[in-house]
N, C-alpha and C positions, 0 to 999 in steps of 0.2 A: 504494500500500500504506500502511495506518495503524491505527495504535490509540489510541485517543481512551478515557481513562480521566474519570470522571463520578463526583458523588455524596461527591465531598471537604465539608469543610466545616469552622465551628466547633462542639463539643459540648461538653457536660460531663464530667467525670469521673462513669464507668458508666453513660456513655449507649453509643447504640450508630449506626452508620451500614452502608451499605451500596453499597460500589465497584461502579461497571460498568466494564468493558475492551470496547469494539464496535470489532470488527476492520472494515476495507473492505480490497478489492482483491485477498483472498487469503481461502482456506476455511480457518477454526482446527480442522477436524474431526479431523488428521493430526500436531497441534502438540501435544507440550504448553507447557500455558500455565501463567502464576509471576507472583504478585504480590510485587515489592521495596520497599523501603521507606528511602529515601536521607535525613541529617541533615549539615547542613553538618558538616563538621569531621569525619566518621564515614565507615566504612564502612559499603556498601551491605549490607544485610540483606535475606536470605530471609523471605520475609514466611510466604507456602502456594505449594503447584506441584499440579497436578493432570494426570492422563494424558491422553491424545488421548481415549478414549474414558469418560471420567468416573469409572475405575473403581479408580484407587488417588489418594489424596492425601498429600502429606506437607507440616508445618509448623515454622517454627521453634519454637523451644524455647520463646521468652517468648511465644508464641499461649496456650500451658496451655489451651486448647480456649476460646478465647473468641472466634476466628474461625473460619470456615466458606469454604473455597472451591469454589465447583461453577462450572458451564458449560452450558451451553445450544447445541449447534453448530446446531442449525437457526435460530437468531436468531445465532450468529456474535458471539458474547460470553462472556466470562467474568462471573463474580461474587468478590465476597470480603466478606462478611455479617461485624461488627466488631461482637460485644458486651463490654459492662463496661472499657470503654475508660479508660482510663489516663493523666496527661499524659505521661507516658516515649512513649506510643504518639505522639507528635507526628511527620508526617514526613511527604514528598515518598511517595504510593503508584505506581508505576511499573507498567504489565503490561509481559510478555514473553511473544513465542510464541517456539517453538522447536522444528525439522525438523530428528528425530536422525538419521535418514539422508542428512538431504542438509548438515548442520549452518545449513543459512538459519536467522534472526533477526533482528525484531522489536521493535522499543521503543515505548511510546508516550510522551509528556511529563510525565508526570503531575498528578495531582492533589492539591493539600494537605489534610492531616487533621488538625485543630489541637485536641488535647483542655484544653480549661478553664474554670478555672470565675467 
């Protein structure tokens, strides 16, 4: 079982990137899946979560609609599409699946997003 998070990088301030999460070993069709977002010295922050079947999302507060998260279950990945990016947005992006009836969960390593200029 893994999630392998993709598509970190460096950018500029109001550029934009775009995270993949590609699960193996297990179907995310039944999960929902949540991109966090960890800074040394900080708590871990709700980045977006999105439903098993693609059809509710919800984001943190500092997103203000500048991220997008959707899913793809028949390629078995998530997304989280990151525009007008920010240096504050600097940070470790993590996914998580998560199986509300059975409570199983999911980490993957993540990926660094280092906004600057």
């Amino acid at each position: 079982v893994q999630l392998v998070e993709s598509g970190g990088g460096l950018v500029q301030p109001g550029g934009s990137l775009r995270l993949s999460c590609a699960a193996s070993g297990f179907t995310i069709s039944s999960y929902i899946m949540r991109w966090y977002r960890r800074v040394p010295g900080q708590e871990r922050e709700l980045v977006a979560a999105i439903s098993s079947d693609g059809g509710s999302t919800n984001y943190g507060d500092f997103v203000k609609g500048r991220f997008t998260i959707s899913r793809d279950n028949a390629k078995n990945t998530v997304y989280l599409q990151m525009n007008s990016l920010k240096p504050e947005d600097t940070a470790v992006y993590c996914c998580d699946a998560k199986q509300i009836y059975t409570q199983r969960e999911y980490w993957g390593q993540g990926t660094q997003v280092t906004v600057s200029s």
